[in-house]
C-alpha positions in Angstrom: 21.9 -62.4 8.3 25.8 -62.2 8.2 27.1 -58.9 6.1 29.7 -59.9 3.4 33.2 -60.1 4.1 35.8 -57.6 2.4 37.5 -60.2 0.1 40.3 -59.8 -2.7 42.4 -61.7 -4.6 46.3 -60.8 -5.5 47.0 -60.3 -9.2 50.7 -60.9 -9.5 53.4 -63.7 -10.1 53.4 -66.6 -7.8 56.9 -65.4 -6.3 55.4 -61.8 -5.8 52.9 -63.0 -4.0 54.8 -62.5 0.1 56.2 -59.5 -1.4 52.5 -58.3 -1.9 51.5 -59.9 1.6 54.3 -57.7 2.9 52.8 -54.6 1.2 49.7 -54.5 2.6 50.6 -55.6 6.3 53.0 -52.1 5.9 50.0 -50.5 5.3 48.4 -51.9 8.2 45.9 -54.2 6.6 45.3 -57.8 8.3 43.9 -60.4 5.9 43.6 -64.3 5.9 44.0 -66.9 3.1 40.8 -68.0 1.5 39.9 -72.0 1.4 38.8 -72.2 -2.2 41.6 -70.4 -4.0 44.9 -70.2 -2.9 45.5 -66.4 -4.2 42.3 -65.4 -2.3 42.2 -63.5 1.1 39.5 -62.1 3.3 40.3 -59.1 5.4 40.4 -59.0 9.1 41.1 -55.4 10.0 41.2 -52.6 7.3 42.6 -49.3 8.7 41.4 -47.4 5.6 39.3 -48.5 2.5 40.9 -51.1 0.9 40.9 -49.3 -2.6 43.0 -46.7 -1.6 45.7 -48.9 -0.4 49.1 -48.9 -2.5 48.4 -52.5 -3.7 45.3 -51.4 -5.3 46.4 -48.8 -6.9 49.0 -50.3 -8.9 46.6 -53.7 -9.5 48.7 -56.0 -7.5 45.2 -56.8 -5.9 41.4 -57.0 -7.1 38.9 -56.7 -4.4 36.0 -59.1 -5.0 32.9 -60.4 -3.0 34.1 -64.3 -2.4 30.7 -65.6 -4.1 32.1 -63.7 -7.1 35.2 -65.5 -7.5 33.5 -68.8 -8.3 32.5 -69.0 -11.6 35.7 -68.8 -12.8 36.5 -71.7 -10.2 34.0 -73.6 -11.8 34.9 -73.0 -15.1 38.3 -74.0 -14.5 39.8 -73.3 -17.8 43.1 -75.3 -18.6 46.7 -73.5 -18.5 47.0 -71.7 -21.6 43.5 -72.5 -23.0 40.9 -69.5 -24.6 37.9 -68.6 -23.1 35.3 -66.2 -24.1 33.9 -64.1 -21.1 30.0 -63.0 -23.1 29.3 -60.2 -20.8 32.4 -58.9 -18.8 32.5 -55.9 -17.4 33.8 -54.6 -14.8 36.1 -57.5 -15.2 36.1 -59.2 -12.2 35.7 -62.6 -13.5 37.5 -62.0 -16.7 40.3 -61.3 -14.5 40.3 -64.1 -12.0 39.8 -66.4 -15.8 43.1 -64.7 -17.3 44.8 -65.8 -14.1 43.9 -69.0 -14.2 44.7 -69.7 -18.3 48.3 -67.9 -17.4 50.5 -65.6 -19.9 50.4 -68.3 -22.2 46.8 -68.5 -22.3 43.8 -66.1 -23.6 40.3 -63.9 -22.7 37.9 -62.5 -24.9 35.6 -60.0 -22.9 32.7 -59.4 -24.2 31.0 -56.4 -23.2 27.9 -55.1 -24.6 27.3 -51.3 -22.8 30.3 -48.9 -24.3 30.6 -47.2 -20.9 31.1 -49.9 -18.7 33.1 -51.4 -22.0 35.6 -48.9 -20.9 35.9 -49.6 -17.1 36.7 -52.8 -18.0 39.4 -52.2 -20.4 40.8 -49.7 -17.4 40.6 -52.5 -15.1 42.5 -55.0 -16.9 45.4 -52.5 -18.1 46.0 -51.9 -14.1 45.8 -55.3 -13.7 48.6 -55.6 -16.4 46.7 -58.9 -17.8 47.5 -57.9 -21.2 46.3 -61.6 -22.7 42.7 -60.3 -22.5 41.6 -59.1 -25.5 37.9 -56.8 -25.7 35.0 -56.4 -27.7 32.0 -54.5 -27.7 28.8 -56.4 -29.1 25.4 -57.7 -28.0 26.1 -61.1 -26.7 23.4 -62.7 -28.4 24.9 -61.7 -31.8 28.7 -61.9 -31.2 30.3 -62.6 -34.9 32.5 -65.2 -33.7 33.1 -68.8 -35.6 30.9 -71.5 -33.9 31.9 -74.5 -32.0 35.1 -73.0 -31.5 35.4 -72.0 -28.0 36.6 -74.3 -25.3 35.3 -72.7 -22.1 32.6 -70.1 -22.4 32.2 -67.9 -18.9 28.2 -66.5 -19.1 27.2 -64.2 -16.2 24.4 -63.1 -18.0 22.5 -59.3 -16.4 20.3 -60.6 -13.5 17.7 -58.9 -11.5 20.5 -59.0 -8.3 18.4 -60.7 -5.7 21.3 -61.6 -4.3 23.2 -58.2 -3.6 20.5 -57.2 -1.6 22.6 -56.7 1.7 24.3 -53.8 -0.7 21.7 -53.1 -2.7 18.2 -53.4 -1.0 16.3 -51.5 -3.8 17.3 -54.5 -5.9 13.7 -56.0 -4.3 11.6 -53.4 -5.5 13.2 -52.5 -8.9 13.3 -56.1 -10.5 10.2 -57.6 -9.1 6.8 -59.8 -11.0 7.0 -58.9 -14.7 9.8 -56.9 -14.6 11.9 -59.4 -14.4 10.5 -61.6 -17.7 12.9 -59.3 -20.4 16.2 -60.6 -17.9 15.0 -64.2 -18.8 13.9 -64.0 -22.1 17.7 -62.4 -22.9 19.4 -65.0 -20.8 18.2 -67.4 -22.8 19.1 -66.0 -25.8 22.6 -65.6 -24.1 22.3 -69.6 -23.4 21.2 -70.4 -26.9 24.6 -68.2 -28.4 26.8 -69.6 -26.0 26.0 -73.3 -26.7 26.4 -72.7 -30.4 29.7 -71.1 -29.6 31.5 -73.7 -27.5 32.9 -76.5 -29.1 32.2 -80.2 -28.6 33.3 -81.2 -25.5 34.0 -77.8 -24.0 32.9 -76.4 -21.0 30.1 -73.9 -20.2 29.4 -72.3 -16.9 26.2 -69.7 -16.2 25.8 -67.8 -13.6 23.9 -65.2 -12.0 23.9 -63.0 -8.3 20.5 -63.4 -7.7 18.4 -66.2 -6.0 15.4 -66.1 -8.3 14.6 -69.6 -9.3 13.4 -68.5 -12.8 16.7 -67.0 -13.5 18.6 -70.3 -11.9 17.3 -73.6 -12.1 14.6 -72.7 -14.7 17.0 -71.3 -16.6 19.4 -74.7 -16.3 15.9 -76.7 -17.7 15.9 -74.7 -20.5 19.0 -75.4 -21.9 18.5 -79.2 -21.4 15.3 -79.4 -22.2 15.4 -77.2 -25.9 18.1 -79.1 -27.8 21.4 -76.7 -27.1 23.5 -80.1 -26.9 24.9 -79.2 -23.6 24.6 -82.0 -20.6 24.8 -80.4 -17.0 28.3 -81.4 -14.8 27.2 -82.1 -11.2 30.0 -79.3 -9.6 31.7 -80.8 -5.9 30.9 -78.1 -2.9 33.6 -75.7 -3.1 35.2 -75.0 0.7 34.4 -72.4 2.6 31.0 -72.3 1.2 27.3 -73.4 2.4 25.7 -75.0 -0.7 21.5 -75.1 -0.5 19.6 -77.8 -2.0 18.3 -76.8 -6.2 14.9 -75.6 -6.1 14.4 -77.7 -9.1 14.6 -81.2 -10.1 17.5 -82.4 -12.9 19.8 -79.6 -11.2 21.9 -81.9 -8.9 25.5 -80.3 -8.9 24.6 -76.4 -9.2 26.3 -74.2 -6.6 23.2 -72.3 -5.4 25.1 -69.9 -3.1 23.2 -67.8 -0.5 24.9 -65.1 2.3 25.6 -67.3 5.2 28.3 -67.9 3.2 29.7 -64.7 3.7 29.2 -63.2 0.3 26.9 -62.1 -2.1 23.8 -64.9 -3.5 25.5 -66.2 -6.3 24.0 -69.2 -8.6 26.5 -71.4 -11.0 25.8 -74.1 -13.3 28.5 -75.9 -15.8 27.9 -77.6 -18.7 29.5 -79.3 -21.4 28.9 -79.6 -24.8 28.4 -83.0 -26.3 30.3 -84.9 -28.9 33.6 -85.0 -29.3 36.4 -82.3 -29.5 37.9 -81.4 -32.8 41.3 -79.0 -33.4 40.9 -75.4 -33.6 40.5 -73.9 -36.5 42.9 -70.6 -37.0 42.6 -68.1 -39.4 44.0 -68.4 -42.7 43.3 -64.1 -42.9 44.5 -61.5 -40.7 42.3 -60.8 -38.1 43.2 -56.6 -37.3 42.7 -53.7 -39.9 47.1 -53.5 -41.0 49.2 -52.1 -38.1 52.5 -51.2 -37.7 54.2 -53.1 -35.6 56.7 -51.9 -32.8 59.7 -54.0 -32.9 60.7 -56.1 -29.9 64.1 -54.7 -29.8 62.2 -51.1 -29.2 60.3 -52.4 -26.4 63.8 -54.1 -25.1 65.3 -50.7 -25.0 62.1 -49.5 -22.9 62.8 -52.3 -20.3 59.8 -54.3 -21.1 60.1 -57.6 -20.3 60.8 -60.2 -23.2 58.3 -62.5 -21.6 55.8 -60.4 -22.3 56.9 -60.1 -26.4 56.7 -64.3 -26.7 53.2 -63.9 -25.8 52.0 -61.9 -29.3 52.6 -58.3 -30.9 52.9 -54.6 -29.6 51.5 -52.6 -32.3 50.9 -48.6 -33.1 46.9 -47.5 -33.7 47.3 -43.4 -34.3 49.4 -42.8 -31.3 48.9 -45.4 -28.8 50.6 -48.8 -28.5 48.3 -51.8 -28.0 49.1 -55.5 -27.2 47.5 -58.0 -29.9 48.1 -61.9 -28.0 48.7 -64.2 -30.4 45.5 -66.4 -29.8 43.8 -63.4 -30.5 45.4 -62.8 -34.0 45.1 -66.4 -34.7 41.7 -66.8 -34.0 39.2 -63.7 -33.8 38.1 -62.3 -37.0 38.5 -59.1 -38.8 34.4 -58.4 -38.5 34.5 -58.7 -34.4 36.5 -54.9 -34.1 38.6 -56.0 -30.7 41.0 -54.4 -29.1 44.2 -55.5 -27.3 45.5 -54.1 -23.9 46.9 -50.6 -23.8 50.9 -50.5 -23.3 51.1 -46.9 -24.0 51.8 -44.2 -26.8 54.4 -42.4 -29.1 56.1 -39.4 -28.1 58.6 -38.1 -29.9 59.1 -40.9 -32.3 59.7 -42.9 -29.1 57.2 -45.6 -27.2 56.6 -44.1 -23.6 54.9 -46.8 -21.7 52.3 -47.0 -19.2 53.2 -45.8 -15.7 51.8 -48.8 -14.5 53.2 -51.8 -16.6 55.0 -53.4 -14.4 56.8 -56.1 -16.5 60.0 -54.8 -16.4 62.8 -56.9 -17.8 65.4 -58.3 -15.1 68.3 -57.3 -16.8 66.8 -54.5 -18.2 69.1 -50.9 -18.7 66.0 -48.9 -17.3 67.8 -47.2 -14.1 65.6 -48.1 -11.3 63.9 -46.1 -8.2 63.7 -48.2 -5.2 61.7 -46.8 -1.9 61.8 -48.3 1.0 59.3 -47.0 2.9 55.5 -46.6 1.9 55.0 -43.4 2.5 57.8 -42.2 0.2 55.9 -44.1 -2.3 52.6 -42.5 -1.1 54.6 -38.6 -1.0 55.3 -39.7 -4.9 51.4 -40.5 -5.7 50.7 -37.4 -4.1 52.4 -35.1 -6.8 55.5 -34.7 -4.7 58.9 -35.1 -6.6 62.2 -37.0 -5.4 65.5 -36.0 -6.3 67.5 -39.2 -7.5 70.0 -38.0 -9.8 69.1 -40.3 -12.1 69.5 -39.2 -16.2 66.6 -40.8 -19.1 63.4 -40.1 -19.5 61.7 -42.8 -17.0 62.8 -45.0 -14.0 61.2 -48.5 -12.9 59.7 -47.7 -9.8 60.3 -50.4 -6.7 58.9 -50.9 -3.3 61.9 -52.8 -2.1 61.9 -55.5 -4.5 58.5 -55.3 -5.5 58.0 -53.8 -9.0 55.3 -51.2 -9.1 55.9 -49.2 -12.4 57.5 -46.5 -13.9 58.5 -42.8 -13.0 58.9 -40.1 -15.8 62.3 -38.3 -14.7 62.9 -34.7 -15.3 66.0 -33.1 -14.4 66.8 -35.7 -12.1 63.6 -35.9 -10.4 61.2 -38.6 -10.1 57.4 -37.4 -11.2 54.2 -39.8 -10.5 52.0 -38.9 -13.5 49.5 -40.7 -15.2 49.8 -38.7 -18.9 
């Protein structure tokens, strides 16, 4: 049995992308384009842990088992289209979805557990995807509109069969009966997802495990019990060995297993029958009132205007949070979500988070530009760097690759996270 491959995907603009490349070949990493997405590489020598490489750090990159990057390949949500991810975290696929919708675009993640509710809203602020919006609620009872959604991502909790080259105990710990409150929730999770998604919009489930009563059965259920979903046979993706459904009526369903070098994966799309009507927006407001940081504010603190189009930068106590416009026009008051964090108030003054990289081209934000990536690495490590430069913050560059920002004091560039 082949052990997974170390795959990751980059998390930047399209014209970033050689600039990230470059990146991590300075830091001595080898890595080779993926066949099934064209922003997806596998690595082929790692001198040190992948995490800890500069790339990571400031979200430029997402490492992510290759099996894991399909359901939101199979989901394939339109440029600029909304899609509700039911249970998110850590993010991996909300990510790779908020990718593929673009700036324009917008994610709802759905997480029910508060802890890992947090590492996911972590995760996406690195990631700067500031179009995701998140929510904390049992996925079965989400207070959303139905038949509103167009593409519904469901990777529901699974018993993990197929992690077990990571995780052997998986085995032991969901085995016979244990396993029968996983399926009676995932079809819950079916049942609320279907009523969700709008006619003619697109549903994908998916699970990490190989257990055919989590799969297939699961895939009868929702077309045998009236959910008005029809199953969309899904072409072999590349790159990937495809085994044969263990049940009849499941022609289509990627049931993924770990000669394909990644983790056992299972995904099934559907769509929802009858035909597609206009969203309907709000006619209310869908946030608790806000104050409401003015775009010329954010100018002044070099954030890009590209960002600003997209929706509204807003104050909560003291910390500023991004509110996308699809989000204000169509989640209501009663769900309690929350935007992406940009940063906080300090002295009457928005300082922004050290690693929000959309800094504006023309922007009066002096900037510090390293060369070398261990002066960026000496910086990280709590050393300072003279630059002479006055303010209170610098945009911080690797060459030409924007990273983040620097607080200055006295001249001197400071890495800190506060």
């Amino acid at each position: 049995m082949n052990a997974p491959v170390r795959s990751f995907r980059m998390v930047c603009p399209p014209q970033q992308r050689s600039r990230v490349r470059a990146l991590l070949s300075a830091q001595g990493f080898v890595f080779e384009q993926e066949p099934f997405l064209d922003f997806a590489f596998r690595l082929v020598e790692e001198p040190f842990p992948l995490g800890r490489s500069l790339a990571a750090f400031f979200g430029l990159i997402y490492i992510q088992d290759r099996s894991s990057m399909l359901p939101p390949i199979a989901l394939n949500p339109a440029p600029g289209s909304g899609v509700l991810d039911c249970c998110a975290s850590p993010g991996s696929k909300t990510g790779l979805l908020a990718q593929l919708v673009g700036g324009n675009g917008f994610v709802l993640g759905n997480e029910p557990t508060r802890s890992r509710l947090n590492t996911l809203r972590r995760n996406m602020q690195t990631l700067n995807l500031l179009h995701v919006a998140t929510c904390c609620w049992p996925g079965e009872a989400l207070p959303l509109p139905e038949a509103e959604w167009e593409y519904i991502q469901l990777d529901p909790p699974c018993s993990g069969w197929g992690t077990v080259d990571k995780n052997p105990a998986v085995l032991k710990l969901w085995k016979g009966d244990k396993v029968q409150p996983l399926i009676a929730l995932q079809r819950q999770l079916l049942q609320k997802a279907a009523a969700l998604l709008r006619p003619g919009g697109r549903l994908v489930y998916s699970t990490c495990t190989t257990n055919v009563e989590e799969n297939e059965k699961q895939v009868r259920f929702a077309l045998e019990n009236d959910l008005g979903l029809t199953l969309q046979p899904l072409p072999a993706p590349p790159g990937f060995a495809i085994a044969s459904p263990q049940q009849p009526g499941c022609d289509g369903v990627w049931r993924v297993d770990s000669t394909s070098d990644g983790q056992g994966f299972f995904i099934a799309a559907f769509v929802k029958n009858g035909d597609a009507a206009p969203l309907s927006l709000l006619e209310g407001p869908s946030t608790p009132p806000f104050q409401r940081v003015p775009d010329r504010v954010l100018e002044e603190a070099g954030l890009d205007r590209a960002l600003l189009s997209q929706g509204e930068a807003a104050i909560f106590g003291d910390a500023i949070h991004f509110l996308p416009r699809q989000a204000l026009e169509r989640l209501p008051a009663a769900l309690r979500w929350q935007g992406a964090l940009l940063g906080k108030v300090s002295g009457g003054r928005p300082l922004l988070s050290p690693r929000l990289r959309g800094i504006a081209p023309d922007s009066s934000l002096p900037r510090l530009i390293l060369e070398k990536t261990e002066e960026v690495e000496a910086l990280l490590q709590g050393r300072s760097l003279d630059t002479g430069m006055t303010g209170r913050e610098a945009a911080l560059f690797w060459q030409d690759l924007p990273l983040g920002r620097v607080r200055l004091k006295n001249g001197r560039a400071l890495w800190t996270e506060k």
